[in-house]
C-alpha positions in Angstrom: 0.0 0.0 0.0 2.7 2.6 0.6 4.3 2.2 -3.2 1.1 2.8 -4.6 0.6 5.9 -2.3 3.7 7.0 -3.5 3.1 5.8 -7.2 -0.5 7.5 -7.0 1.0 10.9 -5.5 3.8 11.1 -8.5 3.8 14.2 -10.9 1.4 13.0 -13.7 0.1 9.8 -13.1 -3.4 8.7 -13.9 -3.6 5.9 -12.2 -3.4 2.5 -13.1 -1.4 2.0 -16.6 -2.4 -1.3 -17.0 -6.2 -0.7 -16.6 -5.7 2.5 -18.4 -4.4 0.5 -21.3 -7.4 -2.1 -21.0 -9.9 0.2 -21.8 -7.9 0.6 -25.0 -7.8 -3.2 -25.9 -11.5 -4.4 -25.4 -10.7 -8.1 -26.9 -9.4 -10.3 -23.4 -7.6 -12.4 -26.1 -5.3 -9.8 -27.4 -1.6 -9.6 -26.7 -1.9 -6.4 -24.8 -5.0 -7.9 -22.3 -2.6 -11.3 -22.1 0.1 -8.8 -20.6 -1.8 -7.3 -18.5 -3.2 -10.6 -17.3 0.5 -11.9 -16.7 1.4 -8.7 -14.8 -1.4 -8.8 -12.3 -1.7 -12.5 -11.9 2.2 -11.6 -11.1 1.1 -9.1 -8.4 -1.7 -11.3 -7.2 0.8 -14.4 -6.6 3.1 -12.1 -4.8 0.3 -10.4 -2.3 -0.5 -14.3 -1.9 3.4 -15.0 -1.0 3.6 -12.1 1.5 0.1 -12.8 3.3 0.9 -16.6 3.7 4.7 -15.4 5.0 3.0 -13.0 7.3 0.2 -16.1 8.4 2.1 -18.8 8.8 -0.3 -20.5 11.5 -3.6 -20.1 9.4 -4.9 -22.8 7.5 -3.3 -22.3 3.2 -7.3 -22.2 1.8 -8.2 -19.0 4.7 -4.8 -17.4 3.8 -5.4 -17.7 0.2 -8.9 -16.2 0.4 -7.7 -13.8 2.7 -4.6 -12.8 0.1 -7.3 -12.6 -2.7 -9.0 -10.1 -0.8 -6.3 -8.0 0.1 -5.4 -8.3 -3.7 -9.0 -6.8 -4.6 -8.8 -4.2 -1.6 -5.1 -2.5 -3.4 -7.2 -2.7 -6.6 -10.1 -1.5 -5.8 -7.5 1.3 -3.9 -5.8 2.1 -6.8 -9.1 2.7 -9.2 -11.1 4.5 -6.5 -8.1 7.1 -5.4 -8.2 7.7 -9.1 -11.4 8.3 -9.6 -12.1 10.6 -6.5 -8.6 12.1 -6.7 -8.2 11.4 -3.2 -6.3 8.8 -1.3 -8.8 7.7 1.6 -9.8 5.1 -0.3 -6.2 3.8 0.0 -6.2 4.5 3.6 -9.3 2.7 3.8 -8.4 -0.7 2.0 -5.3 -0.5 4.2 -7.2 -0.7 7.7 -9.3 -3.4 6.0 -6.8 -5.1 5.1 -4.5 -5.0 8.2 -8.1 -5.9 9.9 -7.6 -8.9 7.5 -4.4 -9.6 8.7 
C-alpha cells in the first residue's frame, strides 16, 4: 500500500497503466490484455506469498482467500483514489486489510 501511495502521488500519473491501457484493448484475447493478465496474476501471486509469509499458522485455503482479498482491496485502492482524486480510499483498504491480517 505505501508504493502505490507514492506511485499514485507522483507528478502525472493517472492511475493504473495497466487498466488505463485495457480500456484501449477491449478483446481479453489480445496480446496487450494477455500482458496485462501476466502482470497482475504476477502481483496477485506475490500479495499471496507475502500474506501466507506474514500467516504462517492459518490454514493455506483462509490465507489464500484472505490474500485474494487484500489483492481486490489494493485494486479497488488504486481505481477509487483515481477516480475521487483522493487517497482515503487507499487508507481505507489498508485498515481493511491489516483488519484482514
Amino acid at each position: 500500500f505505501d508504493f502505490v501511495r507514492t506511485y499514485l502521488t507522483t507528478e502525472g500519473v493517472r492511475g493504473c497503466a495497466f487498466l488505463n491501457m485495457a480500456a484501449d484493448f477491449p478483446d481479453p484475447a489480445s496480446p496487450p490484455r494477455r500482458a496485462i493478465a501476466a502482470i497482475k496474476g504476477g502481483l496477485r501471486d506475490r500479495v499471496a506469498r507475502l500474506v501466507g509469509e506474514a500467516l504462517p499458522d492459518v490454514p493455506a485455503a483462509t490465507a489464500e482467500r484472505r490474500a485474494g482479498a487484500v489483492f481486490l482491496l489494493l485494486e479497488g485502492a488504486l481505481a477509487d483514489a483515481t477516480a475521487f482524486d483522493s487517497l482515503w480510499p487507499l487508507d481505507t483498504a489498508r485498515a481493511a486489510a491489516e483488519d484482514l491480517l
